[in-house]
C-alpha positions as CSV (number, residue, x, y, z in Angstrom):
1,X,0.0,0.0,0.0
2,X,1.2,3.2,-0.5
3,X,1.1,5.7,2.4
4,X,0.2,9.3,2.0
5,X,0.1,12.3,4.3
6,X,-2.7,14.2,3.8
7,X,-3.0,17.9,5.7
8,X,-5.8,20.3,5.8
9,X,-5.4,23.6,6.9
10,X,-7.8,26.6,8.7
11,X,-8.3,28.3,5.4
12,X,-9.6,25.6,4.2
13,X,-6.4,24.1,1.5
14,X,-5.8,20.4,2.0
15,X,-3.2,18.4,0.0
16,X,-2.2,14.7,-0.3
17,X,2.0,14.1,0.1
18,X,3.7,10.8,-0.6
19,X,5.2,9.8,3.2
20,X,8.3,9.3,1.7
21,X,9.5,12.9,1.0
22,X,9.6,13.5,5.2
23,X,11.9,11.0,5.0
24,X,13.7,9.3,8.5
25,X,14.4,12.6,11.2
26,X,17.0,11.7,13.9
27,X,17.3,13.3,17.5
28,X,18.0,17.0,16.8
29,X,17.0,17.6,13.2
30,X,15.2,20.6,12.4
31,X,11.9,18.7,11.0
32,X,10.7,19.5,7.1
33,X,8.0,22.2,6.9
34,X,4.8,20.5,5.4
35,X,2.7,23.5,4.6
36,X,4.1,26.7,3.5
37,X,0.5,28.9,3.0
38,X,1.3,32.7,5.0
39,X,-1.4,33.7,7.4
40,X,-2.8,30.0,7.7
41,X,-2.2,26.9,10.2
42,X,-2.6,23.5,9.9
43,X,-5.2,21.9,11.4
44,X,-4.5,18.0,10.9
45,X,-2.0,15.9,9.4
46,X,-3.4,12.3,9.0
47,X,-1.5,9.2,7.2
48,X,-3.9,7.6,4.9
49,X,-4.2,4.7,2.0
50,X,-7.6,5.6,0.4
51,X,-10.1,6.0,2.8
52,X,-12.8,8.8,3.0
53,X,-11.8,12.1,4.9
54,X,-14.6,14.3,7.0
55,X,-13.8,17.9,6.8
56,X,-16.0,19.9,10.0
57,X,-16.4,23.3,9.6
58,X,-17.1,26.1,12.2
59,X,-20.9,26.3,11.8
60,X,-21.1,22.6,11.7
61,X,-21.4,21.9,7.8
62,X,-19.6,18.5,6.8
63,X,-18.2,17.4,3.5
64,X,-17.1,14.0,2.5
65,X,-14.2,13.5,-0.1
66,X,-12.8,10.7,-1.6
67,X,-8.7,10.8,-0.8
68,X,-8.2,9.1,-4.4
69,X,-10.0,12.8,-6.1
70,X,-6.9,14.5,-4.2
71,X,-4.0,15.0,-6.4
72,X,-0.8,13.9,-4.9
73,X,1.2,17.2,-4.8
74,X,5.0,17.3,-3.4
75,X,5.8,18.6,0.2
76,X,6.5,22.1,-1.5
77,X,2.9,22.4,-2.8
78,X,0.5,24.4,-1.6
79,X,-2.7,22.3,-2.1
80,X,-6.4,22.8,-3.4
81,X,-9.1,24.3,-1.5
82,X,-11.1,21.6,0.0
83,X,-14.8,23.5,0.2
84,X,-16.0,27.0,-0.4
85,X,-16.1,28.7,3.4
86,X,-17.7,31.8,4.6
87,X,-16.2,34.7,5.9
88,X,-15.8,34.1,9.3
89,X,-16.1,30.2,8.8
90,X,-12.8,27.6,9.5
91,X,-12.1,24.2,9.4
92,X,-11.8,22.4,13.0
93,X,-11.0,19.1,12.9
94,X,-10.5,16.2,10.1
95,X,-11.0,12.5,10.8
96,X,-11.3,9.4,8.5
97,X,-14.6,8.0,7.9
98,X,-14.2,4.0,7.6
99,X,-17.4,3.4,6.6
100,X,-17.7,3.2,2.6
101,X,-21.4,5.1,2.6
């Protein structure tokens, strides 16, 4: 199977990395920086196959996407935005759905 990291962000932009570009960190490395968007934070990083992912939003609205629709993008990427959000609207949390509904 092929493992992917798959990161959504505040704003709304998610993107699906291979696990291999991170690479093996030993004691005292610096870490690589998975999302480089200005003015936004990253709410989850999840390791995935091809499972469903839940985006929640602020005022409770839910979306379901298929990982597979997700282009895989390289660690330098910025990503796609996952869903349209309102003004003062945010993503809080992502989870994997392993139901196939």
């Amino acid at each position: 199977f092929d493992k992917y990291i798959l990161v959504v962000s505040k704003r709304g932009c998610i993107k699906k990395t291979n696990l291999s570009e991170l690479g093996i960190a030993t004691r005292g490395t610096k870490g690589k920086k998975i999302q480089k968007i200005e003015n936004d934070n990253t709410v989850k990083i999840l390791t995935i196959n091809k499972d469903y992912d839940i985006i929640i939003t602020s005022n409770e609205r839910v979306i379901k996407i298929n990982t597979s629709e997700i282009n895989l993008v390289s660690r330098d990427a910025a990503g796609v935005k996952s869903m349209k959000l309102n003004e003062n609207e945010y993503i809080t949390d992502m989870l994997i759905s392993w139901l196939n509904i």
